[in-house]
N, C-alpha and C positions, 0 to 999 in steps of 0.2 A: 504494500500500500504506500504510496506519494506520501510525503512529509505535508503536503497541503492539504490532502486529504485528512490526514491523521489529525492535524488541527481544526479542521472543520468537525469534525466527529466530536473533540475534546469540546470545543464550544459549545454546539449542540446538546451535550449531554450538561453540562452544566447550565445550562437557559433550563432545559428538560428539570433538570433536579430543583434549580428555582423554582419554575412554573411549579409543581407538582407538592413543594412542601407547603404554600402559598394554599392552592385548590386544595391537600389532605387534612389541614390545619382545622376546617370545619368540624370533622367529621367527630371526634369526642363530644365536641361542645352541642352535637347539634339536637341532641336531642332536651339538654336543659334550655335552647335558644326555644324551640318547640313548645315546649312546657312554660317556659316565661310566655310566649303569645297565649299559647290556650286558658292562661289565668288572668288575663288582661284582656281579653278577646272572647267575651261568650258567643257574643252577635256578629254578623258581616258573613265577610270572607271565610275565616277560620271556622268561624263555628258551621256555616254550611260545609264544608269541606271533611270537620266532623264527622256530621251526621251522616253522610254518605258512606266516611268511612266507618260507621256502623252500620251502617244497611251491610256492605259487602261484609265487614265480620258476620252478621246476622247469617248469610248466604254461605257463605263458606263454615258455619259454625263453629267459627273462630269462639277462641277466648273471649268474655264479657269486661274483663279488665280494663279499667279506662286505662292503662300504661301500656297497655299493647297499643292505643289509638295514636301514641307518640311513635313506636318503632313503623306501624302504616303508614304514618304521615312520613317520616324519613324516608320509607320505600316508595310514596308516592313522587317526590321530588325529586329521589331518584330516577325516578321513570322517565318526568317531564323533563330532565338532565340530558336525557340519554334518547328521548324523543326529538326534542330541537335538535341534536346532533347528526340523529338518522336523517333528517333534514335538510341540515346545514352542510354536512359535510362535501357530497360531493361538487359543493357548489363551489368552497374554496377549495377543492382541490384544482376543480378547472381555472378558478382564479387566479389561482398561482402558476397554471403551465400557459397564461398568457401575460401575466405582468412581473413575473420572477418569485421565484420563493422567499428572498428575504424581507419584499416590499411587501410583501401578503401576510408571512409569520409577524411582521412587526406590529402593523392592522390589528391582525389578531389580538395579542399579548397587549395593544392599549386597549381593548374592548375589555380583557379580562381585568387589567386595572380599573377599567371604570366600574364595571361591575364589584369589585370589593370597596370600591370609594363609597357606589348606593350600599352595599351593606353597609359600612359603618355610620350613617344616617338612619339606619331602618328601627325606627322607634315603631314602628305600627308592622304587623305581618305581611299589609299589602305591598309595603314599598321592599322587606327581604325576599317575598317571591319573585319581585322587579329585576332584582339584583341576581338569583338564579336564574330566571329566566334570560336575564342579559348575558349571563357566565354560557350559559349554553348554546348562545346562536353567537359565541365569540371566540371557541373554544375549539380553532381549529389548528392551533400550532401540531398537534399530534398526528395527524395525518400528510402536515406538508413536512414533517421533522420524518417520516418515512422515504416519504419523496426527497427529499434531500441526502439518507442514508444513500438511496439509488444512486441517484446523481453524480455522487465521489466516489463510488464502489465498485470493482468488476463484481463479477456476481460468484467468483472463489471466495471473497473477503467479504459478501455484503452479508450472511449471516453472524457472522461476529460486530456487525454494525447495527443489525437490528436486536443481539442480543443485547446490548449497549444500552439501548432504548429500552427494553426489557427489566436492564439493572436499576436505569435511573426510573421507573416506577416505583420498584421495589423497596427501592433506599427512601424515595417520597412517600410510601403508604408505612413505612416503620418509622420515619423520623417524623411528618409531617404531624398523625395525630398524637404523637409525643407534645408534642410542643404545646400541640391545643390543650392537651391535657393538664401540662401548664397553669395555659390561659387561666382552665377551668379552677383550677387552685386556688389560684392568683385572686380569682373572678368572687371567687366567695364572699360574701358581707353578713356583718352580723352575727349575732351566737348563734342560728337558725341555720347558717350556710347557705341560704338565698342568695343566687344568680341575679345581679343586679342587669338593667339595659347596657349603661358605660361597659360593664364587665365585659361587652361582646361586642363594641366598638375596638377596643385593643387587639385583637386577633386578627380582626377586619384591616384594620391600619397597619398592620405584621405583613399580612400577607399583600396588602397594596403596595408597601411597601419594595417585597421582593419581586413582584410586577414590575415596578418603575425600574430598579436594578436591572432586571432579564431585559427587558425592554435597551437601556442602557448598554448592555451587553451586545447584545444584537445587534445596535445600531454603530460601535465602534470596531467590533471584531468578525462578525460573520459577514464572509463574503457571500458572491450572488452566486449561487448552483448551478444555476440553468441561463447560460449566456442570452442573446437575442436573439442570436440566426435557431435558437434549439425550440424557442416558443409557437405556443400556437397563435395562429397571423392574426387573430383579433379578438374580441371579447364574447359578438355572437357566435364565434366557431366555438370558441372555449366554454362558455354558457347556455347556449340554446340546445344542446344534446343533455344537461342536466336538470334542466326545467322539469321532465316529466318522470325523474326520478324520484318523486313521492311516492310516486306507484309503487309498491314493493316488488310487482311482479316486473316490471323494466329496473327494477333495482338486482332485480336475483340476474337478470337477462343482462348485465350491466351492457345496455342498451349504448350507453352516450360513447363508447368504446367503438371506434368507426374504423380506423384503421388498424386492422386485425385478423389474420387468417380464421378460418371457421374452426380449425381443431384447436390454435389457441383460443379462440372464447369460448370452446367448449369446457377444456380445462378448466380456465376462468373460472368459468358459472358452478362446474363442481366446486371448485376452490372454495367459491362466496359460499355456497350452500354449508360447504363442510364447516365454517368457520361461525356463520347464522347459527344451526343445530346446537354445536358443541357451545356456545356464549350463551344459548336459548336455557340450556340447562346448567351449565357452569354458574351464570348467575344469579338463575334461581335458588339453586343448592347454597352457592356463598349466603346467600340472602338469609334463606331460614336456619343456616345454623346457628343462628343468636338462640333464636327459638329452641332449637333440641339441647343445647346446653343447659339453657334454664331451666328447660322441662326436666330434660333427664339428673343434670346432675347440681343444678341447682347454683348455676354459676351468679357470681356476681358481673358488673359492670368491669372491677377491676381483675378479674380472672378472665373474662374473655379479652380486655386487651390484652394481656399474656397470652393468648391462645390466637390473635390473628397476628402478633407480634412472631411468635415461632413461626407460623404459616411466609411472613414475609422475608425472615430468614432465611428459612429451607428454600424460598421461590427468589432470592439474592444469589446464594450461592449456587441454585443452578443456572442461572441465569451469565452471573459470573462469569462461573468456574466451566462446568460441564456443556456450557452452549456454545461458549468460545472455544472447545476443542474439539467438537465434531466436524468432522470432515465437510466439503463443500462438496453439494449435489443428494446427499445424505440425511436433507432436511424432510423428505416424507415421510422416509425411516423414521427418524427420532418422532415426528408427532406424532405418528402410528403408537410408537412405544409409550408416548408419555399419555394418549388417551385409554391407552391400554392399561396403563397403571392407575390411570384414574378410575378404572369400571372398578377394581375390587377395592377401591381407596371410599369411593364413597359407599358401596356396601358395608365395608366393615364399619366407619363412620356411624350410618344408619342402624346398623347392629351392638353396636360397640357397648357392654355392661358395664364396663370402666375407664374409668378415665386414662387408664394405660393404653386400650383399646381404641380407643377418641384419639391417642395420639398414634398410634401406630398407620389407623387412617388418616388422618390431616398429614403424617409426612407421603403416604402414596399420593395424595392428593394435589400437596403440594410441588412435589416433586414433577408431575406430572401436567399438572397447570403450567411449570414453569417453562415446559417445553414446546405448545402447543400453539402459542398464534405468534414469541418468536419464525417460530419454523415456518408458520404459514404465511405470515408476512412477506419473510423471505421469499417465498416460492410465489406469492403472486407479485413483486416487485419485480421478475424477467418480461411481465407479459405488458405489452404496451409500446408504441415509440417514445421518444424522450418528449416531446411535447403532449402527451398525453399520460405521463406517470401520475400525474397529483389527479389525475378524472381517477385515475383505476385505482390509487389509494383511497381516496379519499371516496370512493364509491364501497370500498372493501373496511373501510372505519364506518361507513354508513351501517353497512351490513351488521356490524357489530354491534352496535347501539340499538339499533331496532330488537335484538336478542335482549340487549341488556335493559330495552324498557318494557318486554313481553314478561320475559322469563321470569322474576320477581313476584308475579300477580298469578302466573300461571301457580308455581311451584307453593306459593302461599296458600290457594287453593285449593291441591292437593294434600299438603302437610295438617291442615284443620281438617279438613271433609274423611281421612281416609286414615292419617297417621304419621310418624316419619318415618317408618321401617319402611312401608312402600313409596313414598315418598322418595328415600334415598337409595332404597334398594331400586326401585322402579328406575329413579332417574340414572343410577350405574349403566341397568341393563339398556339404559336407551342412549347410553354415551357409542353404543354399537352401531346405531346407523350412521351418525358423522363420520366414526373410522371407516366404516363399509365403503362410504360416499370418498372418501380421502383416497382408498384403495384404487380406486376408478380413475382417479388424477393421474395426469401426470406433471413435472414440473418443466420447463420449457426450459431448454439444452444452451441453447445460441440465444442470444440479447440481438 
């Protein structure tokens, strides 16, 4: 790999570690931010929002616990997170393979500053959904920081570039809600321990903060990836193929993908498929295991952060260690392996009597998560010309997010209605058909 290269990566991964301890910072805090609205907020917004979300407990015969209506409402924001993004994404992708990726990521990364700016305003709940809501149609650095992996990489070396991106998640979802948890500390007032409003201005201004830096970053050190003569010649060619990627079914077709052999967008489309499946259930299962902890073993708040604390560990060091030393072209292989570990990981998970059991599944789990959209990333970063990578990433992060706002509602609705032994055991045995589908792939040879 170029010494230019190799610095472009190093930058990247640190803007990535920024951006991501900034955006994981929320996630401790968020459910006492929650519970501050819902005791200041009976009426409006919030409390309709509520009540819905008791109807669907009601439906799913969910738990009656009003403290479950805080972890819903977390899963629901989740959704609408990861729905804007299904969205949004292919749109900067094409954005970026007509005005350059650095002009586009920077865009981005001020949209996410502004979005923590309205949260540390948000005295009332409607103006902090303003502020997710703006996080998520702003939040497109992640799919063009794919595209830009391509961009400097032959495709021998671009699996240790997307594992990269891989690490710096990992490092951001272990150290970021550290920090918040901080906050939360910090945040406490009173003999009572009540989460005051200011308490959650500070986090807010942390993480806008490391925005303004990344941003900074960006704008003095990363160079441009995709020259002039490499882009696409205008803005309707680059955007008017992604317009009618709402559709999910020209999303699965990644439709806006013109210049391309038909057995590459065959690939392709198994690709997208494989990757939808395996997120459709990955984050449902991530989802409710708050839930079967509680249930089964009666975890606290501060035991399950020890418990996604090891999970980011274990998916660090593979990520690391073991992804940066497999072979190039070899990247089917490995995801084959790591959803394959994942089928008895979450069985025994779902089974697990003790908590030594609980861990012997979270490390298959983890282990194997850690392998799985690395690798596929990789392998669908060959297909595309160079003026059309950020359409086919950023069509393939769509794909993801659409999982990741299904899957959550789905798997919640199983784990009440039925249990979590089928629940987990079910969702193992259906980790089968995305490997099935992967199997049918192939990874495209020659760029």
């Amino acid at each position: 790999m170029e010494k230019s290269s190799k610095r472009t990566l190093a930058i990247l991964f640190v803007s990535l570690l920024l951006d991501l301890l900034g955006f994981t910072v929320i996630l401790p805090l968020l459910p006492a931010i929650l519970e501050f609205y819902s005791k200041n907020e009976q009426d409006g917004l919030l409390g309709g929002i509520i009540e819905r979300i008791d109807g669907f407990k009601t439906f799913i015969k969910g738990p009656q616990e009003t403290r479950f209506n805080i972890v819903l409402l977390g899963g629901f924001l989740g959704s609408l997170y990861s729905l804007l993004q299904f969205l949004i994404s292919p749109m900067i992708g094409a954005m970026s393979d007509v005005y350059g990726r650095k002009k586009v990521l920077v865009v981005t990364m001020v949209g996410v500053a502004c979005s923590y700016l309205v949260w540390s305003f948000s005295s009332v709940f409607l103006i902090f959904l303003l502020s997710r809501v703006l996080c998520g149609i702003a939040k497109g650095n992640i799919s063009i920081s794919t595209a830009i992996v391509t961009d400097v990489t032959k495709v021998e070396n671009r699996g240790k570039g997307m594992a990269m991106i891989g690490v710096a998640f990992s490092l951001g979802f272990i150290f970021g809600p550290s920090i918040g948890a901080v906050f939360s500390i910090l945040g406490r007032s009173g003999s009572d321990g009540v989460q005051s409003l200011s308490s959650f201005q500070y986090p807010a201004l942390f993480a806008f903060s490391l925005a303004l830096l990344d941003i900074i970053l960006l704008l003095l050190f990363m160079p441009e990836t995709l020259p002039p003569q490499k882009r696409a010649s205008s803005v309707g060619e680059g955007i008017r193929g992604t317009l009618h990627l709402i559709n999910p079914l020209s999303l699965f077709r990644f439709s806006a993908v013109k210049r391309i052999s038909k057995k590459d967008l065959s690939n392709l489309c198994l690709l997208g498929l494989t990757h939808f499946g395996y997120l459709f259930l990955f984050s449902g299962l991530e989802y409710s295991l708050t839930f079967l902890v509680h249930q089964r073993f009666d975890y606290t708040s501060l035991q399950q952060g020890r418990m996604f604390l090891f999970i980011g560990v274990v998916m660090t060091l593979v990520q690391g260690g073991y992804m940066r030393s497999i072979s190039p072209g070899t990247e089917k292989k490995t995801a084959i392996k790591g959803m394959a570990l994942l089928l008895p990981g979450l069985i025994i998970t779902g089974l697990s009597p003790s908590q030594m059991w609980l861990y012997i599944g979270l490390f298959l789990y983890s282990f194997g998560a850690g392998t799985v959209v690395p690798c596929l990333t990789t392998m669908v970063s060959c297909f595309g010309e160079g003026d059309e990578k950020g359409k086919v990433m950023g069509i393939f992060r769509s794909l993801g997010a659409l999982a990741r706002a299904l899957g959550p509602f789905a798997a919640c609705a199983v784990y009440w209605s039925y249990g979590p032994v089928l629940c987990y055991v079910g969702g193992g045995i259906l980790i089968a058909i995305p490997l099935y589908i992967l199997t049918k792939a192939d990874k495209k040879k020659n760029e």
